[in-house]
MIMAR-353869 format. One record per residue: x, z, y of N, C-alpha, C, CB in turn. Coordinates in steps of 0.02 Angstrom, whole numbers, plus 50000, padded with zeros to 5 digits. Atoms other than C-alpha are relative to their C-alpha. Glycine has a CB too. Example, Ala and Ser with C-alpha at 12.3 -4.5 7.8 and 13.67 -1.06 7.14 Angstrom:
BEGIN
500455000049941506155039049775500455000050060499505006250001/499584999749941506845035749947499615003750055500204992950023/
//
This chain:
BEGIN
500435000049941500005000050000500445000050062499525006150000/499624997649954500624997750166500185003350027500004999550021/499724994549971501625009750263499605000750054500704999650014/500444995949965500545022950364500275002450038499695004249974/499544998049947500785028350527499205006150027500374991650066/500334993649980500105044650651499754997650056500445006550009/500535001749926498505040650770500455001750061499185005850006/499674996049934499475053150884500714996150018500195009149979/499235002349994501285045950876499824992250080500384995649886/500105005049980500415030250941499334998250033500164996949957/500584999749973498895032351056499494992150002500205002950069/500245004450007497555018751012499804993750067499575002949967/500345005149953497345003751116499255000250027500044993949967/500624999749987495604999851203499914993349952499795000150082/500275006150056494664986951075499734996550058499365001949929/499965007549946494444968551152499444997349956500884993850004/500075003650036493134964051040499844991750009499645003249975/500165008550037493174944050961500834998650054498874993450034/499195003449975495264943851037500464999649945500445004750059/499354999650036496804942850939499834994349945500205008149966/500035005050026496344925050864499624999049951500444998849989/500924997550042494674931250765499684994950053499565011550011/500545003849976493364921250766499265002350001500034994749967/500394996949998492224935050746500245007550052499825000049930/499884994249975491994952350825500455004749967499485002550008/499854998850065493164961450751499845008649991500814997349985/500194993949990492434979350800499785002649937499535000450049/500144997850054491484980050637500125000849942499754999349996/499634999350036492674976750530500365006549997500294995650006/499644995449961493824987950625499945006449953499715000950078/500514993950002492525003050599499985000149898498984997450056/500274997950084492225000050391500954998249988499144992549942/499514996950031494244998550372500215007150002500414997150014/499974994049992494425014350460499715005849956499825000250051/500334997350058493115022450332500165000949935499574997549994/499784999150068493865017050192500895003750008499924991349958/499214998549990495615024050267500474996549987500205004649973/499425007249997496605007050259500254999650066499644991849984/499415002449924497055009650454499725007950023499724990350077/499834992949961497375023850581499604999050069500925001450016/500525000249939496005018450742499694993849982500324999950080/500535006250007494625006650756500234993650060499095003650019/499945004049969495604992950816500414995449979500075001850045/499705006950050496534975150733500064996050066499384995649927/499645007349982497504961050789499914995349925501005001350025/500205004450046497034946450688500204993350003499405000249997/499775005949988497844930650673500034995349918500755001450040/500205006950062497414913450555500605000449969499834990950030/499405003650038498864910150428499794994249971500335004249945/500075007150011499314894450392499594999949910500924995950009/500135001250065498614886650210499275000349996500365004749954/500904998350027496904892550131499354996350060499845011250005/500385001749954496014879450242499174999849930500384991650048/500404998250009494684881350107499625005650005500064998749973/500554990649979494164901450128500615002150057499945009349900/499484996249946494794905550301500455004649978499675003850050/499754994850010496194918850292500455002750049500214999549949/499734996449939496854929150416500315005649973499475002150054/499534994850010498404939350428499695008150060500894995650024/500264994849951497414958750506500705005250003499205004249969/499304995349962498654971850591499375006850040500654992850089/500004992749931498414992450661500535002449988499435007150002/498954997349997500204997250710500334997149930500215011849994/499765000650045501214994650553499554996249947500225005549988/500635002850042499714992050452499814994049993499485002250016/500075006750017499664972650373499365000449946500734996949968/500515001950038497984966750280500004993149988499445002050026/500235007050010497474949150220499244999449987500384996849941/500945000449991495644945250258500004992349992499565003050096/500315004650032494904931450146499305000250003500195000049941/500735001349999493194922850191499644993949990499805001850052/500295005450002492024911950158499904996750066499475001049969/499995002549943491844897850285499185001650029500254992249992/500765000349984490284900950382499594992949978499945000950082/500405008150031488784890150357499654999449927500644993549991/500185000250073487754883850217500444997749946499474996249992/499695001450085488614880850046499864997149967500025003349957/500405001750074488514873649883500235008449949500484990049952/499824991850037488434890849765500365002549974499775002349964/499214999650040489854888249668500724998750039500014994049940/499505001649931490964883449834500195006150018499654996450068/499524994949960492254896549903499855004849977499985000950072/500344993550012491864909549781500625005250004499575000249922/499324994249993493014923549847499695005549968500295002650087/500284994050040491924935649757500534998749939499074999549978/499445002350072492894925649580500685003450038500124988649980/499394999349962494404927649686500105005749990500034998550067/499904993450001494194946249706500115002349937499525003250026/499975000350064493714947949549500465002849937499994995250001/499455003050067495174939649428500555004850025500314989749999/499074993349997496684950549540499575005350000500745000850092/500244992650016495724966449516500214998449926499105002650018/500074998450057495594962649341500804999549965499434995649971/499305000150017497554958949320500545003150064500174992049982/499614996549988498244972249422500535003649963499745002550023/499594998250048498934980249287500184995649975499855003649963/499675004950041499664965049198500664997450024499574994549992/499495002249999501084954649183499954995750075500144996649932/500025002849931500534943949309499885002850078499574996049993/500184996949961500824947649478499614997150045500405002450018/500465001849959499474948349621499945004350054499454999349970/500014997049930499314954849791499175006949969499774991250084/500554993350004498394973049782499394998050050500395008450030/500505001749951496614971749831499715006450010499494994449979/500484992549935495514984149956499264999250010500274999550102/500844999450009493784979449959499794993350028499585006950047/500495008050002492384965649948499465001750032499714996549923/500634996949965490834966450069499564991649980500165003050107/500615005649990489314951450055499845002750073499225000449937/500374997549932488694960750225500374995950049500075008650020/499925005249964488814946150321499805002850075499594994049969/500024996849930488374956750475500975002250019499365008649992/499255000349986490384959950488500384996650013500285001149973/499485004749993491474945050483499534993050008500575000249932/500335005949992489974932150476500014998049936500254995350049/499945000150060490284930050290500115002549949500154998149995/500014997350069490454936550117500894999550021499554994649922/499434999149993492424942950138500455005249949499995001450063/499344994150018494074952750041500405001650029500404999349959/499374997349946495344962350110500675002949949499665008050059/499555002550040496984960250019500655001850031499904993149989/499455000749968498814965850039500334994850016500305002649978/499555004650000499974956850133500625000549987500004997850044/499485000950022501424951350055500624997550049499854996349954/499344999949975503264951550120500504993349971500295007449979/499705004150043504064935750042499944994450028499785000149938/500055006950004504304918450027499474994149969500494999349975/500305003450070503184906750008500304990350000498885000850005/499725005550001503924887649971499714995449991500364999749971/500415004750029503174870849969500344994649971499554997850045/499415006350029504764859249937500185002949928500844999150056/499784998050060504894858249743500715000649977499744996449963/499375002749990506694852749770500395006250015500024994650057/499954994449960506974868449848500865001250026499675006449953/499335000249952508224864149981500215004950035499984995850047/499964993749971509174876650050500055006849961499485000350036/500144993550063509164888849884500664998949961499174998849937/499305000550045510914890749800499744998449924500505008250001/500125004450048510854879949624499745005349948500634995249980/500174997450038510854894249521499385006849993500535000449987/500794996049969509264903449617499604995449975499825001050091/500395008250021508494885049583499715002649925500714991249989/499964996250063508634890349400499615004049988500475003049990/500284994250003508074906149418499105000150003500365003850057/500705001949994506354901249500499644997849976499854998050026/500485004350058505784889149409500035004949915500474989949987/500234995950070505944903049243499725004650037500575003249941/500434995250002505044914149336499424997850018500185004950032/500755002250022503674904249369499904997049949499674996050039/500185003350074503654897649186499725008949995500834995749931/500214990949999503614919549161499095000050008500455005350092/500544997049959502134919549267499394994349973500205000350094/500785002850023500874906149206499935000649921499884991250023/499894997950063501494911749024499555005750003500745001449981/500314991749994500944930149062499374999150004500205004950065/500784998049976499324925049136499614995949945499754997350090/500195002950051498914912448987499855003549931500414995749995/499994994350073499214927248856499685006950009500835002149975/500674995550008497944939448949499645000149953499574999250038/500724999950067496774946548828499155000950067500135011749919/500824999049965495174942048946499535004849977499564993949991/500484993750034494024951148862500225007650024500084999949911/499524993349970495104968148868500015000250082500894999249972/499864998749935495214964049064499414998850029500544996350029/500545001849972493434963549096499704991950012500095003250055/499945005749958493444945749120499634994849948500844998050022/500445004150050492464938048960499544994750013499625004049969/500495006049983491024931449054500294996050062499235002950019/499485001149956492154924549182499834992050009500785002249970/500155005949994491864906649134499784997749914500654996150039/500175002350085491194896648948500775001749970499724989649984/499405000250057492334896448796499944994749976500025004849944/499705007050026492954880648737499534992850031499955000349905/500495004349966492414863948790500364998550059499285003250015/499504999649932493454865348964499954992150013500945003349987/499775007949975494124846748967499314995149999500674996049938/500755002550005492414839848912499634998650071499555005749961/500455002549962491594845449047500325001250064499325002849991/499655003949930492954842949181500064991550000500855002850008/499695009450009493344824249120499174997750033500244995549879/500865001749982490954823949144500225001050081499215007249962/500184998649920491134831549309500254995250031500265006450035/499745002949977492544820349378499964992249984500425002949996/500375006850003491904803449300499435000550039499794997949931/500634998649944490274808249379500134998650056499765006450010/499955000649930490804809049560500504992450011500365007850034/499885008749996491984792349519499694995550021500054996949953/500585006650013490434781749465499635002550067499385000049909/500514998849907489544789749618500424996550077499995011850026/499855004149948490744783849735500014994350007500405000650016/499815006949989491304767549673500505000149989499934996850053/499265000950008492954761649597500264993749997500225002949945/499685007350019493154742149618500634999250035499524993550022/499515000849968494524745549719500555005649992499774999150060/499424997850031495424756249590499884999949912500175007750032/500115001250066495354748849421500375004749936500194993149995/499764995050027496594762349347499435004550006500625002150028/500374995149992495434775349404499494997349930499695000850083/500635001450033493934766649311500084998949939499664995050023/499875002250099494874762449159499865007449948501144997149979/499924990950008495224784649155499155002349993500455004950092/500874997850000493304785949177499924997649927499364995150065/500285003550058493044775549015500375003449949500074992049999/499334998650080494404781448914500055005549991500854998150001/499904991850020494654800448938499385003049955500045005050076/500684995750039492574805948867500344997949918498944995550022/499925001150076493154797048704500735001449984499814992349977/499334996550046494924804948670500165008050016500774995550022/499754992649998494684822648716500365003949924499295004450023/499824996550068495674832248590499395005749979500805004350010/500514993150034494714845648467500245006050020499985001049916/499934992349994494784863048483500525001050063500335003649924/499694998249962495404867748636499965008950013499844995650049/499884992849972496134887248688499365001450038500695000750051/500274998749942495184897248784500475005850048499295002349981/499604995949977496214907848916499955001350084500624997749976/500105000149910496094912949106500404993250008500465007950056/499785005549971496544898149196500235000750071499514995449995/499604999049956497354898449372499444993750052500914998849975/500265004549977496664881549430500374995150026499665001850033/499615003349968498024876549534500645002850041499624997250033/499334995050011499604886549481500564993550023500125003749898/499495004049979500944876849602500465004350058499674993150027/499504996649958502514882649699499795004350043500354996150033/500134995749961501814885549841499285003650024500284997550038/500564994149996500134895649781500555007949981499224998149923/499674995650048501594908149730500455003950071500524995249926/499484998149964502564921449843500595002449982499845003450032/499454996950024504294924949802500345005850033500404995749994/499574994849968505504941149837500144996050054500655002949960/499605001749945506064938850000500884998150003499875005750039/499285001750012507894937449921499854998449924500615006550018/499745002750046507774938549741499464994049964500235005749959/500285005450035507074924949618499275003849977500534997149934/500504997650013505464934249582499254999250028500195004550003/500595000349962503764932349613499425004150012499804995949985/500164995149994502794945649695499314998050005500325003550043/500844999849996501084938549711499874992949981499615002150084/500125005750014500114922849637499165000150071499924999049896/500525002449966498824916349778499434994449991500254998950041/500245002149982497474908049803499354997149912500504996650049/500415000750079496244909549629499304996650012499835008549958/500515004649975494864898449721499524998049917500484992050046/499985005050068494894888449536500015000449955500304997049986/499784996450069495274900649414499425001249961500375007150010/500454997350057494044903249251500135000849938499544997049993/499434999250068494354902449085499864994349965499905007049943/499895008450016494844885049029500445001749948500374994150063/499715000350036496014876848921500735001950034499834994649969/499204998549946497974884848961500374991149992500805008849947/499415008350005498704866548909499824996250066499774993049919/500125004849937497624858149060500195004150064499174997350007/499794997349907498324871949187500775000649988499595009950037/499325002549997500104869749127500164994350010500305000949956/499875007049987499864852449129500144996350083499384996949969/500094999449928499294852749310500695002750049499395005150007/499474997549948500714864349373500764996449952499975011050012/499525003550028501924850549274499954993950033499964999649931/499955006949985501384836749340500414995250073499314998949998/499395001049946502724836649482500644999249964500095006350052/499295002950038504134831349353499794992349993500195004149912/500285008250009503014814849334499814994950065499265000449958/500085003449932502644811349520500514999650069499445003050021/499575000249946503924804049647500085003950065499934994950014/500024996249922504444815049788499684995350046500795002050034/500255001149958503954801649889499214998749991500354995950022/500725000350028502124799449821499795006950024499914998849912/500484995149953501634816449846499905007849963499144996050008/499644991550026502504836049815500224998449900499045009350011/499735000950067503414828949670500625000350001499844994449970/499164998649997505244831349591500084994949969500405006649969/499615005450017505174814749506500524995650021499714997249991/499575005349962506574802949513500435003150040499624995250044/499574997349973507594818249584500565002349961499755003950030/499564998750013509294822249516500015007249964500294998750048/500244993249999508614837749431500655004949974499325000449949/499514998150021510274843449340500515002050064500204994949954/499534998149959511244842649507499585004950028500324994850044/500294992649983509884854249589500075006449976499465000149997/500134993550023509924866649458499195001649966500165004350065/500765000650055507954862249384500164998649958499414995750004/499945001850083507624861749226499614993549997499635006349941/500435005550024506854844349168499295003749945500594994249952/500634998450021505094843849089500065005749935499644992849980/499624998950101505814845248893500035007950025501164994849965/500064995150013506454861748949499575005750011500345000550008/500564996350019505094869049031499725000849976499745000750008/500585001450066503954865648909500245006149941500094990149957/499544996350070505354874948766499595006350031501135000349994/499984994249999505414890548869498945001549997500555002450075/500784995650006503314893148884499894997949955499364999650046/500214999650067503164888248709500375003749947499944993949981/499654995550026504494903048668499605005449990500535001350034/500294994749987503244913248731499224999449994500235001950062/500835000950008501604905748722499844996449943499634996250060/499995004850054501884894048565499744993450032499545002449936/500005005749952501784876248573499274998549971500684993549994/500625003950026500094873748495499644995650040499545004149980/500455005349968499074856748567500624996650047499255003650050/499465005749971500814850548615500034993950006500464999949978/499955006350025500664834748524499614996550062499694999049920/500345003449962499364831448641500124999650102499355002849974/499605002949916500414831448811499854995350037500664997750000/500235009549936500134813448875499265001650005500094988549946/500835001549979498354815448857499785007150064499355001049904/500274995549936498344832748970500354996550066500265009049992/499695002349930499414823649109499704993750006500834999550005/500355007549977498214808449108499515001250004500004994049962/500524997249976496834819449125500185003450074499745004849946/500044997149941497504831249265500144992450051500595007050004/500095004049943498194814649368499524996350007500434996550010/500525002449968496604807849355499515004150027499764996249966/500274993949963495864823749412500185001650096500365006349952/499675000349935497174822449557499664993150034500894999649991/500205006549988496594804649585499354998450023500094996749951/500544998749963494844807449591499905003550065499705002649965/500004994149946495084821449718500334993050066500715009349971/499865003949924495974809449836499664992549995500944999050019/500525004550005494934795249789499385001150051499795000349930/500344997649948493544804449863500045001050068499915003749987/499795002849928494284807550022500184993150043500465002750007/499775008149987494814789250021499194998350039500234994049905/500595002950001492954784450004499785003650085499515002449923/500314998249941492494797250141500314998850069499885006249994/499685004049967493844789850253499434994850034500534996949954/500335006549974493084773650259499305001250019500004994449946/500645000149983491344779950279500355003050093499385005949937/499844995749945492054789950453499905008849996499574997150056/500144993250022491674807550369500485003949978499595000349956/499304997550047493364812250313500185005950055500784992949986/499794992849958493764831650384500764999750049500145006949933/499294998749966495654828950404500124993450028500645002449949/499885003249954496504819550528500444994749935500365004350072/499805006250027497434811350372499994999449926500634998750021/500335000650081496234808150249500294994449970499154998849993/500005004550049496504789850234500744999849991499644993450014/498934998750021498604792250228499635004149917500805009950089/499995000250078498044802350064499355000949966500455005249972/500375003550037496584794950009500444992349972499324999150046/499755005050029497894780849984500545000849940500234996750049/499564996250058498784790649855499564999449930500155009050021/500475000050050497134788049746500164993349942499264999450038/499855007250019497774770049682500615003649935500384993750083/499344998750061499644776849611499845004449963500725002350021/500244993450070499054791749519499474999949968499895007250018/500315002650078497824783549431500274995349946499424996550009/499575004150057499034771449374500355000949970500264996550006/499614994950045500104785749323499655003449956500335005050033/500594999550054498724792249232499624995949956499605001950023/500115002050040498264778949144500604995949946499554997750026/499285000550049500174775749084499935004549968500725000450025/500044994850043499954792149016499584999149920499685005350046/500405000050072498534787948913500174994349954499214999550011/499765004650051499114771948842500535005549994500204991450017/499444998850046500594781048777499375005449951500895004350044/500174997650072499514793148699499624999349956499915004149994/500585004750043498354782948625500664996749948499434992350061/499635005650016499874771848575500185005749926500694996750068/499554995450039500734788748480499455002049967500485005850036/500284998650048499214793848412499614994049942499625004350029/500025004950081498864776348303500685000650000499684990449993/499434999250051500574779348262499875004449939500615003050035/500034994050047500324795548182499324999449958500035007350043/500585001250028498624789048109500214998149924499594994550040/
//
């Protein structure tokens, strides 16, 4: 918990309420941290941090006192959109575990406070990184990182859900099924004559899902920089941002936080085609060894087919923005820059699947 300080030492400011870069009042917040004894006067500095442009998040402050306030965006919803309740949730339920997660402080729905359904979450002291390359990191730190995030999506793959409250959390088995439904779905809804890779992935993934898939917490979108590291050493003190997390198959959320050994740095947060030996990364081959030291390699064989599912997962996702580009509806200022990313990573995804189509009439 953060370090506590004395009302008296430090006589309370006058409250400004809706200043310090809040977009709400922040008086009533203020008033129910004070209650729960997470601060020393009824009064916060509040400022946006960068990232989580899906559930606002703001770095809160009284004297010493650091919080992280996660919210839903105001406004109507779809029901299953920005569930920071899940969020709260999954790091409560793996505080005690291997995996680490920022300590949480409390969940309100009382949308009379912040304007939305909100958590309040330590803030972390660390690094967080978005260059996979990771320039600037002595070769044999390089090393280091990349096994401790193998560590860390190992640990959270070999939760016993159940035991952590977390059973009904999401279905059991089935996972890829009815992600490959969902994401053909919104394809054929947009339109794909103007990405024939994409449309080939629509046709081809419903009929080669593998059998029996794991069931295991899932992450959603376990990548570098959802991850904070020690401020010096190779360690990682908190995993962020569980927007995505349920309980899926672990092969399609390793696959996902792999699929930056297969995509060109210049394409888009990839280490392909980079010199990985002179950095100090390990190549695919070995990541793969070490989390199947620890997690076994079972549904290995079927590799190509999880990385030709997640990049067409990736593909759809900026596909969509592509589409909403061209309509004039696109949120960010540079949708269609990567809505044009929707073209190569379906065509990397559907190299994937011819090979594993190809390897499995081999082995037939």
């Amino acid at each position: 918990m953060p370090a506590t300080m004395s009302a008296t030492a430090h006589p309370p400011p006058v409250a400004k309420p809706g200043t310090g870069g809040a977009p709400f009042d922040t008086g009533p917040l203020a008033r129910l941290l004070l209650a729960r004894g997470l601060i020393d006067y009824p009064v916060l500095t509040v400022d946006r941090l960068a990232g989580g442009q899906s559930n606002p998040t703001y770095r809160i402050a009284c004297g010493p006192r650091q919080y992280v306030l996660r919210t839903k965006p105001p406004g109507q919803l779809l029901s299953s959109a920005h569930a920071v309740d899940r969020e709260y949730r999954v790091m409560q339920a793996l505080q005690d575990s291997e995996v680490p997660v920022p300590r949480t402080y409390l969940y309100s729905e009382d949308t009379s406070i912040v304007g939305s359904p909100f958590y309040v979450m330590e803030f972390l002291q660390g690094r967080v990184l978005v260059d996979q390359s990771l320039p600037g990191i002595p070769q044999a730190q390089r090393t280091a990182m990349y096994r401790e995030m193998n560590r860390v999506i190992g640990a959270l793959h070999r939760v016993d859900f159940s035991a952590v409250g977390l059973d009904d959390y999401g279905k059991h088995g089935g996972y890829i099924a009815r992600q490959v439904r969902r994401w053909a779905t919104q394809c054929r809804e947009a339109g794909m004559d103007d990405n024939p890779a994409l449309a080939a992935l629509v046709d081809w993934l419903p009929a080669h899902v593998p059998d029996g898939d794991s069931t295991c917490i899932v992450h959603g979108d376990f990548r570098l920089d959802n991850l904070v590291f020690h401020p010096t050493e190779a360690r990682v003190i908190g995993v962020l941002d569980w927007e995505l997390s349920t309980l899926g198959d672990p092969m399609a959320d390793l696959a996902y936080h792999c699929m930056s050994w297969h995509i060109p740095a210049h394409l888009w947060r990839g280490i392909g085609g980079l010199d990985l030996q002179a950095l100090g990364i390990p190549d695919e081959a070995t990541y793969l060894q070490w989390y199947g030291s620890t997690n076994g390699t079972r549904s290995m064989e079927h590799w190509d087919f999880y990385l030709a599912y997640n990049l067409f997962r990736l593909a759809a996702i900026m596909h969509g923005i592509a589409q909403r580009a061209k309509q004039g509806n696109a949120s960010s200022q540079d949708a269609v820059e990567t809505g044009r990313k929707a073209i190569p990573l379906a065509e990397l995804g559907w190299k994937y699947a011819q090979r594993y189509a190809q390897r499995q009439r081999q082995t037939d």
